[in-house]
N, C-alpha and C positions, 0 to 999 in steps of 0.2 A: 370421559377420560379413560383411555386406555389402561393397563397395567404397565407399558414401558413407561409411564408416567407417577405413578402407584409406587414402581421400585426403588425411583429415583430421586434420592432426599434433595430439598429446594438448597440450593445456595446462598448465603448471603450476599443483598442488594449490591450490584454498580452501579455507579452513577455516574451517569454518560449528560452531558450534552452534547446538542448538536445546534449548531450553525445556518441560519437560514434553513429551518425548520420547513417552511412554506413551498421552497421550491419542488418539483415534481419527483428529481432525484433521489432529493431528502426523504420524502412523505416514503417513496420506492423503500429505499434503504431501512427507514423504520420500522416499516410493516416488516422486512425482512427477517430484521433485530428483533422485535420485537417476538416473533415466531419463532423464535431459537433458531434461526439460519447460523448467526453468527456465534454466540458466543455457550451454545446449547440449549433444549429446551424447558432445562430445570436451574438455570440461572437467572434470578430474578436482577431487574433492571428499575433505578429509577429515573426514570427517563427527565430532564430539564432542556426545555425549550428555548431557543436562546432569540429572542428576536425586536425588531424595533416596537417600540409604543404605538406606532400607528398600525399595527399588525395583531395586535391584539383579540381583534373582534376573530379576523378569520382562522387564529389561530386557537382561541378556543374553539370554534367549531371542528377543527384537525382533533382535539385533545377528546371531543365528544363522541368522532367516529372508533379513535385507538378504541374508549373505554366500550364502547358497545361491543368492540371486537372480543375483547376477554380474552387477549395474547395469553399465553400459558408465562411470558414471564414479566410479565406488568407489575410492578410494586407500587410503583407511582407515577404520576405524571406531574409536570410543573412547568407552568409558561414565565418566563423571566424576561427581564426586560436591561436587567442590574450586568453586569460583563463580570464573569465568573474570576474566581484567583486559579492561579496555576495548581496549587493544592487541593483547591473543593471538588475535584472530579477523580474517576480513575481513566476514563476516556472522553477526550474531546473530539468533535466530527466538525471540519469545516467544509462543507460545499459551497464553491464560490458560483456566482455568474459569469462567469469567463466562457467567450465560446470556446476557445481554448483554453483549458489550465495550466495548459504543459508548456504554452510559447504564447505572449500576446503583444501586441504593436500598440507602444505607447500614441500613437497619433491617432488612434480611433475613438470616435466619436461617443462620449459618455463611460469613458474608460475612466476617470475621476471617481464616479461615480461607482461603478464596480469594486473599483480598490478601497476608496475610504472605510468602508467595513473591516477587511481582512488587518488595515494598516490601525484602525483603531483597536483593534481587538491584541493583534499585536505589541504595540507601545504598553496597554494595562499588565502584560502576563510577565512575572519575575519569580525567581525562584528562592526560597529564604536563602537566606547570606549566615553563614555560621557563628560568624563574630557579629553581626548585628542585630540577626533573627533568628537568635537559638530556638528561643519560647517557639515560633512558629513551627519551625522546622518540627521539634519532639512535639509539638500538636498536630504534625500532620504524618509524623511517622505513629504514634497514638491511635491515631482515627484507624490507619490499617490495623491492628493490632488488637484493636476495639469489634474489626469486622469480621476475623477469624475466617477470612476463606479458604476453604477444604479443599484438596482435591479428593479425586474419587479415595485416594488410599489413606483420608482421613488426615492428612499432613498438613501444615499450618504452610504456607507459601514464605522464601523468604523475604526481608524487608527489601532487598536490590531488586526481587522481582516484580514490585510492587511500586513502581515508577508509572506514574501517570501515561498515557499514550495520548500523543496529538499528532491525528491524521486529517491529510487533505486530501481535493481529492486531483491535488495538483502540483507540479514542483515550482511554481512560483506563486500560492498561499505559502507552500512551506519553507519557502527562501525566506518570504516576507517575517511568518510567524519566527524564525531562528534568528535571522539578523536583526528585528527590531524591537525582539523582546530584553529581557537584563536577567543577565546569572543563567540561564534555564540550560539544562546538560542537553548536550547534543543527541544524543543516541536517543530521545523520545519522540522526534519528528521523523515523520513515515508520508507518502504518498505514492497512487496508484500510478499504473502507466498502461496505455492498451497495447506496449509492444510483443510482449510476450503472448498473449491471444493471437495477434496479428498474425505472428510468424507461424503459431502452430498451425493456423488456419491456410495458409498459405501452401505450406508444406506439407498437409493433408490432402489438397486439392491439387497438389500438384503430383503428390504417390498415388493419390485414390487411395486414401487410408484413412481410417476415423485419428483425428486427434490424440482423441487418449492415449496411444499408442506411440504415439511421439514421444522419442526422449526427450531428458531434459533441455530446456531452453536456456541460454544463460543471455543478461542483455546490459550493456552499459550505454548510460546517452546523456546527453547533457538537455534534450528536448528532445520535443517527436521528429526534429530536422536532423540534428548532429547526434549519431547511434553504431553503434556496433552489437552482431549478434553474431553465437556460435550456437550449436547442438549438439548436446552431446553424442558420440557415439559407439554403437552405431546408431542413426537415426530413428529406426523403427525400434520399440524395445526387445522384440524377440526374436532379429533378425541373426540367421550367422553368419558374418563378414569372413569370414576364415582368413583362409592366405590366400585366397583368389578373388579378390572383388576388383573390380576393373574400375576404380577409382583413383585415380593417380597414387595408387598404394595408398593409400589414406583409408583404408576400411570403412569408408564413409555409408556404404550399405552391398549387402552382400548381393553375390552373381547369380544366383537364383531367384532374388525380387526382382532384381534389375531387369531381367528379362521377360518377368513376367509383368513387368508393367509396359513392356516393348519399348525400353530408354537404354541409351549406351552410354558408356563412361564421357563420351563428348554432349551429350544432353542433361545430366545427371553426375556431377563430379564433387571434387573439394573447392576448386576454381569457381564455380557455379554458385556454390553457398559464399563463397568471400564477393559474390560480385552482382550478378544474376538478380538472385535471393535476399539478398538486402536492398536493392534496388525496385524490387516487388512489394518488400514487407513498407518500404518509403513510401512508394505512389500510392498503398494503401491508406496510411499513417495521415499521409496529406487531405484526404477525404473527409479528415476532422469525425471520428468514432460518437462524438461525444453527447449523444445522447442522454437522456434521461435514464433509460432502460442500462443502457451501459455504464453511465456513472454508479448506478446503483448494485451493479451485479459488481463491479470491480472493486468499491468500494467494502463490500460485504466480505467477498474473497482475502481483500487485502487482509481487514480487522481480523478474520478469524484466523486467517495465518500467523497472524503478532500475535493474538489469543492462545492460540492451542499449546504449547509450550510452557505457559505460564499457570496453567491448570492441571500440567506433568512434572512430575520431578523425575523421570525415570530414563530421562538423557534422549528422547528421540527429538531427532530434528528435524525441522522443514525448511525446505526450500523454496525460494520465491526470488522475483525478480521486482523494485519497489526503491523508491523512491526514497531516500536517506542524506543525513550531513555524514561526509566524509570524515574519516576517521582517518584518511591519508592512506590508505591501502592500494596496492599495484600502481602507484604513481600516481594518484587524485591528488586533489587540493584539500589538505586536509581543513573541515569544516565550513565547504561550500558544498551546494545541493546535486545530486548525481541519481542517477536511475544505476544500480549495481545490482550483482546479485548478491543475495544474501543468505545465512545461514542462520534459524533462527535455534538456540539450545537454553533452555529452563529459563526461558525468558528473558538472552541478552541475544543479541545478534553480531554477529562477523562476515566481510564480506571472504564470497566464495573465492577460493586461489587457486580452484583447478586449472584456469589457462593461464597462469602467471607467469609463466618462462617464454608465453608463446611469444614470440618475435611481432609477427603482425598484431595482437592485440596491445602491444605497448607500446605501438607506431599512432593504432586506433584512440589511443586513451589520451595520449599528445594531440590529436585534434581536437576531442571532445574536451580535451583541458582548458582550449582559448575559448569554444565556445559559450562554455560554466561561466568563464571570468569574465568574457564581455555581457551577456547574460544578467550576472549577478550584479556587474556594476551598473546594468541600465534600469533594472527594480530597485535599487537602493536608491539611486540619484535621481529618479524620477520620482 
């Protein structure tokens, strides 16, 4: 054990289940967790495994490797069989088996079979009801209150911050888990999307630039088919666009990169990213990302980004691009599922309004609007 571990007093337990524990993603993502990727490495986790009776066997054997490991933030381990209440956790993880999360065709073969899980799990999860479930509700604002979590400046978090999180790792789990559960507040359902990666990937191989370096990405989509994307600018983050970039006046990247990559305002424009560019990040998109490796690294990213926030009270915010029920913002449907960006501060979120005025993206959000609602009404009525 180090001394950066020495310094760092242990946090009081979360208690996270996860969903289809067994699958390869999952085991990816817990090992993650459990190593403090996500949530640090002095926050202790009690981990409950959430899975069928007939999984039992292999799923103690999962619970025998965790404990041999000696994760630094292991409190507990627990294989469950029982379908959890909305209260008994602070974070839920559902990973589905969907080749796709993000769009799937009802007419494929054992697709019943996929769904029953998410739809069961679903139907159980309800949120206390004030006038009928006082008692619960002050027992499970209690239990936080019981659990005194710190952050670093010793401050008690407050009870709005302290709203359960149910992440999938897909926006039709999270359609499913929002519309067919009872009472549960909207603004708790999160899921990943691989477009935001996509495009930085895309856009670094097409500057010959590392990523990192990429401005911000912003991404609205109704699925990985129906999407719209901006970047902010300028592009690179430390580029100077000045008053001479030869990009249809859009300062979209300055005249001294531009040259030095040997691209011209007609290779390399604003027209390019509205067209081009999304067209690129699409034929990507269509390749189905969805590996194991990749659910797991996105899934990690997402959590700790809802996380970090909530462990600060000191007002910084992060940015992300994530899967959410609308809250009715820049013309969505409010309280249908959206890939938006968002703005995460002491642990509520709001989506981003920097391109709010923009003309073309409120053209963008009127198409992604029908796709949401035909979409939504074919996982509910299916």
């Amino acid at each position: 054990m180090n001394s950066l571990h020495i310094n760092k007093p242990l946090l009081q337990p979360l208690k996270v289940f996860v969903v289809n524990p067994l699958a390869p993603a999952s085991q990816l993502f817990i090992v993650k967790m459990m190593s403090g990727v996500v949530f640090g490495d002095n926050q202790l986790i009690d981990l409950n495994l959430v899975v069928y009776s007939n999984d039992l066997k292999p799923a103690e054997s999962f619970v025998l490797e965790l404990e041999s490991c000696a994760f630094s933030c292991t409190n507990s381990i627990k294989i469950i069989s029982d379908i959890p209440s909305a209260i008994d956790g602070d974070v839920f993880c559902f990973m589905t088996d969907f080749d796709n999360p993000n769009y799937i065709e009802f007419d494929k073969e054992n697709i019943d079979n996929e769904l029953n899980l998410i739809i069961k799990l679903a139907n159980s999860f309800s949120w206390p009801n004030n006038d009928i479930e006082e008692t619960e509700t002050t027992k499970y604002v209690d239990s936080f209150k019981n659990k005194k979590k710190y952050n670093k400046l010793g401050k008690m978090l407050s009870t709005k911050e302290k709203k359960p999180i149910f992440l999938a790792d897909g926006i039709v789990a999270m359609d499913i888990l929002r519309s067919l559960s009872k009472n549960m507040p909207t603004d708790i359902f999160f899921c990943t999307t691989p477009i935001t990666a996509i495009a930085k990937s895309i856009l670094g191989d097409y500057l010959n630039v590392h990523c990192n370096i990429i401005n911000d990405v912003l991404v609205w989509a109704a699925n990985d088919n129906v999407f719209h994307v901006e970047v902010k600018k300028p592009l690179i983050i430390y580029d100077d666009v000045g008053d001479h970039s030869g990009c249809d006046g859009d300062k979209v990247i300055g005249k001294d990169l531009l040259e030095s990559l040997n691209l011209d305002s007609t290779q390399f424009s604003a027209s390019w990213l509205k067209k081009e560019f999304i067209e690129k990040v699409a034929s990507s998109v269509s390749k189905n990302p969805y590996g194991c490796i990749y659910r797991a690294v996105e899934f990690s990213k997402t959590l700790r980004d809802i996380w970090l926030t909530r462990i600060h009270d000191d007002g910084k915010k992060v940015y992300n691009n994530m899967g959410v029920i609308s809250d009715g913002s820049l013309g969505t449907i409010k309280g249908l599922p959206y890939v938006l960006p968002v703005v995460f501060t002491n642990g509520n979120w709001s989506v981003n309004k920097l391109y709010e005025d923009d003309l073309h993206l409120r053209q963008e959000i009127n198409r992604i609007n029908k796709e949401v609602k035909q979409r939504h009404d074919q996982v509910i009525n299916n």
